[in-house]
C-alpha positions in Angstrom: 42.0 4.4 -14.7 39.2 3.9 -12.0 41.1 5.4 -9.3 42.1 8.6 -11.6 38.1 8.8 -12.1 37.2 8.3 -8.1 40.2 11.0 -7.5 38.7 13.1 -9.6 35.4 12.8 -8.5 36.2 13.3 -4.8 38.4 16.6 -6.1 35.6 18.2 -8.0 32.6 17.4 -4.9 35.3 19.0 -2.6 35.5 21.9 -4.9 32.0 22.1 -5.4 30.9 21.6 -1.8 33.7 24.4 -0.7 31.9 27.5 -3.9 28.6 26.2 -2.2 29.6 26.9 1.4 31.1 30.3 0.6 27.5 31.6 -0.7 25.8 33.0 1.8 21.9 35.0 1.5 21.9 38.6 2.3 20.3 42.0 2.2 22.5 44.9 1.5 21.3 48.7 0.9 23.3 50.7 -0.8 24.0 52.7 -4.4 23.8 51.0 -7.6 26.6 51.8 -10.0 27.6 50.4 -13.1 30.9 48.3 -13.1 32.6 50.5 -15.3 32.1 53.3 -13.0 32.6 51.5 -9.8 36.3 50.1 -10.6 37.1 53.7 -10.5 35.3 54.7 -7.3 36.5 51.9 -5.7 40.6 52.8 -6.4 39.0 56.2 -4.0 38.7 56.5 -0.2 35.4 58.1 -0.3 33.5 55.6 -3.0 30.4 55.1 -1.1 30.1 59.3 -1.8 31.1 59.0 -5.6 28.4 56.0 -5.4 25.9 58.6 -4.3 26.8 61.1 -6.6 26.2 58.6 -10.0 24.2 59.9 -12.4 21.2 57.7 -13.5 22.3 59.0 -17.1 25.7 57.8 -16.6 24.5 54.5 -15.4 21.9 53.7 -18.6 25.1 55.4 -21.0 25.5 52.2 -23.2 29.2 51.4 -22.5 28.1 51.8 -18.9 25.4 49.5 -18.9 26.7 47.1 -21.0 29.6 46.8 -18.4 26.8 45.1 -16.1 25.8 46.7 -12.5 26.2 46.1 -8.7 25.8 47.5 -5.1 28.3 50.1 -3.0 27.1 48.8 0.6 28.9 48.9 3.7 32.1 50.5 1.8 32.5 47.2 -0.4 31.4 46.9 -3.9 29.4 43.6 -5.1 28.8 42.9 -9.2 25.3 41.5 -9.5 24.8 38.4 -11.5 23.5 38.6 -15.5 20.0 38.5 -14.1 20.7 41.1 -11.7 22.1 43.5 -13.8 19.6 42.8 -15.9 16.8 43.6 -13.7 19.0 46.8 -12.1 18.7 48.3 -15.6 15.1 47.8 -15.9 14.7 49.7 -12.6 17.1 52.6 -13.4 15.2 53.0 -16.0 12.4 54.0 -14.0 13.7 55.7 -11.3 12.8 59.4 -10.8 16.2 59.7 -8.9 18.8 61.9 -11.0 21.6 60.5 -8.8 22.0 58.5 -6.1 20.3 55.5 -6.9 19.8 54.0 -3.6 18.3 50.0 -3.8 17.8 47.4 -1.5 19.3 43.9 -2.6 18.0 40.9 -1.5 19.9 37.2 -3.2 22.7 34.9 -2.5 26.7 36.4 -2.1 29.6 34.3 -2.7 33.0 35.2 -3.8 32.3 39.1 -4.5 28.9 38.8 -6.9 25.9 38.6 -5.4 23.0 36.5 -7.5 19.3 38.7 -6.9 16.4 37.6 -6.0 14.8 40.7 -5.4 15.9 44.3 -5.9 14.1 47.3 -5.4 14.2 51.2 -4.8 14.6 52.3 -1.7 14.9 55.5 1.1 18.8 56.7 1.4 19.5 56.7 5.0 19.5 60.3 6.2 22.7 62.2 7.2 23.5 62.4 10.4 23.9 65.9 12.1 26.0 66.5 14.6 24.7 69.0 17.5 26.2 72.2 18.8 28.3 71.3 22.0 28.5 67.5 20.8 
């Protein structure tokens, strides 16, 4: 019986160390989307432009928001913690943005959610134009 309780113990600190080591802090910038909106964009080729094209009406809709939110950034869609989505609502909320509701994420990602410690509103970069002859 003691060795099935050190074998378990030494299982479950591996496990636990292994989650801990795949966390990693970072900063992403990108569009906000609900999760119910973003499973769809994602199955598309161009979701980071369906990302900027959400509707900050869409995204407070109540099956929407209850779905929870996240961040399109760099092509790859994270799901915010409960916190996070949480606080992403509030700031919806009070965006003047229409669409394209451009944050900047600050918190800890591991295995595809990323838990906030900061989120806030924040300058889409601009599009790039290309020049005559280029």
């Amino acid at each position: 019986m003691k060795y099935l309780v050190a074998v378990c113990t030494i299982v479950l600190s591996f496990a636990l160390t292994v989650n801990a080591q795949d966390a990693r802090p970072a900063t992403l910038k990108g569009y906000v989307v609900d999760q119910m909106c973003a499973e769809k964009m994602a199955m598309k080729d161009n979701a980071m432009e369906k990302a900027q094209g959400h509707s900050k009406d869409c995204a407070l809709d109540d099956h929407c928001a209850a779905s929870g939110y996240g961040i399109f950034s760099g092509g790859k869609y994270y799901k915010f913690d409960e916190n996070g989505s949480a606080k992403a609502k509030v700031l919806i909320g009070k965006s003047k943005r229409e669409k394209g509701l451009y944050f900047e994420a600050k918190g800890t990602v591991g295995d595809g959610t990323m838990a906030l410690t900061s989120l806030k509103e924040s300058t889409p970069p601009r599009p790039k134009i290309m020049k005559k002859g280029t």
